[in-house]
C-alpha positions as CSV (number, residue, x, y, z in Angstrom):
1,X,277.8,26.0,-73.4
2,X,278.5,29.4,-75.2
3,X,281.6,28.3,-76.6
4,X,280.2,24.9,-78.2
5,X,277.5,26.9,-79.7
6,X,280.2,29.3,-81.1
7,X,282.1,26.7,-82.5
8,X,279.2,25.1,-84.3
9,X,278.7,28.9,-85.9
10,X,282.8,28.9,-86.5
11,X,282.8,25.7,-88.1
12,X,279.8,26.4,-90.4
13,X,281.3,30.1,-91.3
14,X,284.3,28.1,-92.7
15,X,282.3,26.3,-95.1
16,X,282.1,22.9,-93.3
17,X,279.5,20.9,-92.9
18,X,277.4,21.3,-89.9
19,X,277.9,17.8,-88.5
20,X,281.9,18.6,-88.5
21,X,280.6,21.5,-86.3
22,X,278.2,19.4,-84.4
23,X,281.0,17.0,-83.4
24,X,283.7,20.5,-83.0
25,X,281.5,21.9,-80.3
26,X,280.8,18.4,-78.6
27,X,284.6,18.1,-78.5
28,X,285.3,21.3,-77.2
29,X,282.8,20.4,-74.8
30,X,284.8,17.6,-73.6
31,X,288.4,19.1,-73.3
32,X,287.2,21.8,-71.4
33,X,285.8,19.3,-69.0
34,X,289.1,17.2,-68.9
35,X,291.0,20.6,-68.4
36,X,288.7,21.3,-65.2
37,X,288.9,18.1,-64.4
38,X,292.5,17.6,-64.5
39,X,293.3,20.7,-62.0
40,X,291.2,19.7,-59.8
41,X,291.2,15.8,-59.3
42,X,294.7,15.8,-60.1
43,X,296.3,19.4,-58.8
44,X,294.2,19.7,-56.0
45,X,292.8,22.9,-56.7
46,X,289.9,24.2,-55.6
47,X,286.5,23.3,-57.6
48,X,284.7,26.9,-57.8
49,X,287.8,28.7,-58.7
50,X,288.8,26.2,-61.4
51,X,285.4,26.5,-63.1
52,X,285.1,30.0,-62.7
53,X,288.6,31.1,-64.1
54,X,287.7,28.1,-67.3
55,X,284.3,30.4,-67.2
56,X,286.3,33.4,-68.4
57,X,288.5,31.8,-70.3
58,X,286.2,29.6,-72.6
59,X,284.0,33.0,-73.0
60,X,287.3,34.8,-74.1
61,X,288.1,31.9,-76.6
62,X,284.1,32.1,-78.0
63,X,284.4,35.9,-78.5
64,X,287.5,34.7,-80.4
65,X,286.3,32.9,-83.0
66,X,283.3,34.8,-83.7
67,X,284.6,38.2,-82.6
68,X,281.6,40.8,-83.0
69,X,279.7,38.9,-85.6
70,X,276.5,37.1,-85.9
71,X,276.7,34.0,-87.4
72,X,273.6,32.0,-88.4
73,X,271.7,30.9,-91.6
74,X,272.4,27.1,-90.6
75,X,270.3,24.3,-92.4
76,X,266.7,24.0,-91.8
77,X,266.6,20.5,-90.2
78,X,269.5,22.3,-87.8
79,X,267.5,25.6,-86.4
80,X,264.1,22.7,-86.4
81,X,266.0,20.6,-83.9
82,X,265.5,23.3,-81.1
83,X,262.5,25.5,-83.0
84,X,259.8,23.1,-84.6
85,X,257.9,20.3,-82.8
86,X,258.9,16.6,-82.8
87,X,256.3,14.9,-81.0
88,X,253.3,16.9,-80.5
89,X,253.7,20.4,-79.2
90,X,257.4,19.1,-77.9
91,X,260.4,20.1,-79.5
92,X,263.3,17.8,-79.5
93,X,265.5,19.2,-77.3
94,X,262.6,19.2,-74.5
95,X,262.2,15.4,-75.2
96,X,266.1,14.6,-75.0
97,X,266.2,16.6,-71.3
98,X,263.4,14.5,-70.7
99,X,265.4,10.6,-71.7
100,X,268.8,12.1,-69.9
101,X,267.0,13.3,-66.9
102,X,265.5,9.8,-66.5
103,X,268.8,8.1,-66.8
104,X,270.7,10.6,-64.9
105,X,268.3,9.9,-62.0
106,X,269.1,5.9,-62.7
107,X,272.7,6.4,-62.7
108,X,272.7,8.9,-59.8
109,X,270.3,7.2,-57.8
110,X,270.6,3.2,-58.5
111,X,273.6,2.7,-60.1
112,X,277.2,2.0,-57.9
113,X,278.9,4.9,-60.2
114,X,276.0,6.9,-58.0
115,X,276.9,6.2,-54.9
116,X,280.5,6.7,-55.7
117,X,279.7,10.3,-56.3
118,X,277.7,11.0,-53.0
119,X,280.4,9.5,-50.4
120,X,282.6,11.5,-52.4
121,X,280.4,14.5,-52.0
122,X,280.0,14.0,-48.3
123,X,283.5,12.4,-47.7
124,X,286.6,12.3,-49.9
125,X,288.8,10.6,-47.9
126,X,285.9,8.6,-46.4
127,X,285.6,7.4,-50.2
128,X,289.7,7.0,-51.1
129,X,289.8,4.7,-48.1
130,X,286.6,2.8,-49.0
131,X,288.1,1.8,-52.5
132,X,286.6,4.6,-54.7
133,X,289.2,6.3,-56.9
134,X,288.4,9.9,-56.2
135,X,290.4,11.0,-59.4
136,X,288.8,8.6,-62.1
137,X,285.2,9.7,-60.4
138,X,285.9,13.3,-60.6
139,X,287.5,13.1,-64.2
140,X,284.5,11.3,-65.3
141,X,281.9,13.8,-63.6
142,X,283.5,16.9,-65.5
143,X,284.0,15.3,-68.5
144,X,280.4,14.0,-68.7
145,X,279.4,18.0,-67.1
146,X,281.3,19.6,-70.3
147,X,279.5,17.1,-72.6
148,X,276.5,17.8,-71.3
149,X,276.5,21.4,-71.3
150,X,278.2,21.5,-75.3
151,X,274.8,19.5,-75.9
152,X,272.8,22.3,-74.6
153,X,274.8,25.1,-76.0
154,X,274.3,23.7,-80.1
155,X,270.6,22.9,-79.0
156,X,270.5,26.8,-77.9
157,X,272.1,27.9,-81.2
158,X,269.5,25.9,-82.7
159,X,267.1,27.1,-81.2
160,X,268.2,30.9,-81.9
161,X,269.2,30.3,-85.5
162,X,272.2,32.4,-85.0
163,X,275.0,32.6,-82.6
164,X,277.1,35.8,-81.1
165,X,280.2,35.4,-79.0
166,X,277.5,36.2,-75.7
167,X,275.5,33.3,-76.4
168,X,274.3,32.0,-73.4
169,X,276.0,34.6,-70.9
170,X,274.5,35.1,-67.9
171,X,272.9,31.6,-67.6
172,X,275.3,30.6,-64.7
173,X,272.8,32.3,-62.0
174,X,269.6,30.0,-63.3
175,X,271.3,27.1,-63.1
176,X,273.3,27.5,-59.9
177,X,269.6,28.4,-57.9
178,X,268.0,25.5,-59.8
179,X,270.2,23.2,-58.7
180,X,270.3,24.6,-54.8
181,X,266.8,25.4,-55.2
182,X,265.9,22.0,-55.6
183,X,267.9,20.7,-52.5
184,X,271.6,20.0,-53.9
185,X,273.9,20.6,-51.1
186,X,276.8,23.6,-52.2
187,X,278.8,21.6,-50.2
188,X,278.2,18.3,-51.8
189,X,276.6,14.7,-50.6
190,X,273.5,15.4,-50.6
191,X,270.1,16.0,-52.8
192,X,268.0,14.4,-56.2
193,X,267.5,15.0,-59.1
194,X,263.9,15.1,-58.6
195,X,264.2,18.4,-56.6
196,X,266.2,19.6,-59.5
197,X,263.9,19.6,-61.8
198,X,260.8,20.5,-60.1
199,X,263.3,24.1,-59.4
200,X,263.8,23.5,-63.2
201,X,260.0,24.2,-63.6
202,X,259.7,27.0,-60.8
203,X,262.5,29.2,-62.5
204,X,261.4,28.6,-65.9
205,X,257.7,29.4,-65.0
206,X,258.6,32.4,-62.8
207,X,261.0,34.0,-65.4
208,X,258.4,33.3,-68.4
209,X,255.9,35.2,-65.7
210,X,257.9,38.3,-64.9
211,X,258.1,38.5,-68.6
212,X,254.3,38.6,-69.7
213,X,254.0,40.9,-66.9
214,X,256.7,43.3,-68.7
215,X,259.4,43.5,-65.5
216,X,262.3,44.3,-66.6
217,X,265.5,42.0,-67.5
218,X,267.5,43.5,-64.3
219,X,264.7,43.0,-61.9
220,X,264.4,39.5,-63.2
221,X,268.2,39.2,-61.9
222,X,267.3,40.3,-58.8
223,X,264.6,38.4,-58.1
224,X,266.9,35.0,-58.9
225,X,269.9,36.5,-56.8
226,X,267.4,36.8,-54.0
227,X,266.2,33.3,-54.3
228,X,269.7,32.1,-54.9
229,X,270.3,33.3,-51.2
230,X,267.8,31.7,-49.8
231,X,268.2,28.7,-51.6
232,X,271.2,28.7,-49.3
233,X,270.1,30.6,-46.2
234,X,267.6,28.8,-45.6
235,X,268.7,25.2,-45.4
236,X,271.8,26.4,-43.0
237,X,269.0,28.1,-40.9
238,X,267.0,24.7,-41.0
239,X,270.5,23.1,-40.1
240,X,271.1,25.2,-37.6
241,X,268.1,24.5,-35.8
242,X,267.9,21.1,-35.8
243,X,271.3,20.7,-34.1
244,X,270.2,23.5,-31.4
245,X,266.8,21.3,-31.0
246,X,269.2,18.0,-30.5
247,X,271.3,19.4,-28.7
248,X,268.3,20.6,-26.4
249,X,266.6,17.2,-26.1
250,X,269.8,15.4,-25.5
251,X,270.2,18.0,-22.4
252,X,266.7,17.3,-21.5
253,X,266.9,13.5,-21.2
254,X,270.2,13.9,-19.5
255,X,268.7,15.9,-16.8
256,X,265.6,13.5,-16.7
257,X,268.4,10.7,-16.5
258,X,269.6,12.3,-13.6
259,X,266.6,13.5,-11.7
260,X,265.3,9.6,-12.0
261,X,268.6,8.4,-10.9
262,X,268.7,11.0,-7.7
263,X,265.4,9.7,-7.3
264,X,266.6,6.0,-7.4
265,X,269.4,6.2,-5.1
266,X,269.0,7.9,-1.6
């Protein structure tokens, strides 16, 4: 995301148009997905320390190209794709999350290329013997996710009006408790995008609260990281006791079972 929007700034500080920087940060977008991608579908390495080192990495490449400065005074029908309203009191870039969230939940939830992507998430091999090509699924996924988060990241610098090499730093702690806040499984195979974005609304709402009520920027953090715990705690503690509770009522009816047989049989 960051480094998209930096290239869009990079581009236009080098006197191209801003469509050439448009499709720059888009591309970028996409290599850095294929790079992820490629390590782990094809490597075998693990997915959270792929995308964390490529975390690092892209950020070092952004401070690159615009190094301390501040880039901005892009064209007015640029900054009014993420500042002015389109339709109504909505801006564009509310109504585009709007379209792809509706056809992300199509694709995710009714489409085969869905289903694909939970078995994988609940089983790999399960999947690789059922037909699926794990790699080509996986490829697809982070190349889409890189797409996807270039989008954002020129809809951000439009909405700013000026980009720094920090653009967008620190956003990795939202998204990760939206998305377990609304039910995603860390471990894959499970959850909707319906759960997603109603935690979309919750953080948005609770972070545009603790702001009118003037709490600080650190204790905002805080408050995130604590529900970023519990967006995990708790649905291993619900886990946790549903096993104990069959396990329990299995016990039960096998004593029943047996009390009625003793009963049965003299």
């Amino acid at each position: 995301m960051g480094l998209a929007a930096c290239s869009v700034a990079y581009a236009h500080s080098q006197g191209l148009p801003i469509e050439v920087g448009i499709l720059a940060g888009l591309l970028a977008g996409a290599v850095c997905g294929a790079f992820n991608g490629f390590w782990i579908a094809y490597a075998g390495l693990p997915s959270l320390a792929v995308t964390l080192a490529g975390l690092i990495g892209y950020r070092g490449v952004a401070r690159i190209l615009i190094e301390d400065k501040s880039i901005g005074d892009f064209p007015a029908w640029f900054n009014a794709l993420g500042q002015q309203p389109l339709v109504g009191p909505f801006p564009f870039a509310l109504i585009l999350f709007a379209v792809m969230l509706v056809i992300a939940i199509v694709i995710l939830q009714g489409a085969p290329f869905g289903r694909y992507v939970y078995v994988i998430g609940n089983n790999r091999e399960a999947g690789r013997y059922a037909g699926i090509d794990v790699k080509r699924v996986k490829m697809r996924l982070f190349i889409t996710s890189g797409l996807i988060a270039a989008l954002a990241g020129i809809l951000f610098a439009a909405r700013l009006g000026a980009v720094r090499g920090n653009t967008a730093e620190g956003f990795e702690l939202d998204i990760i408790t939206m998305v377990l806040l609304g039910g995603v499984s860390i471990f894959g195979g499970s959850g909707t995008l319906t759960g997603v974005a109603l935690s979309i609304l919750l953080i948005l709402n609770l972070r545009n609260g603790m702001s009118l009520a003037n709490i600080t920027g650190n204790t905002q953090t805080g408050v995130i990281g604590v529900l970023l715990i519990l967006s995990v705690l708790v649905p291993n503690l619900a886990a946790l006791a549903r096993s104990r509770w069959r396990r329990r009522t299995a016990h039960e009816g096998q004593r029943a079972t047996a009390d009625t047989a003793k009963e049965v049989i003299p």
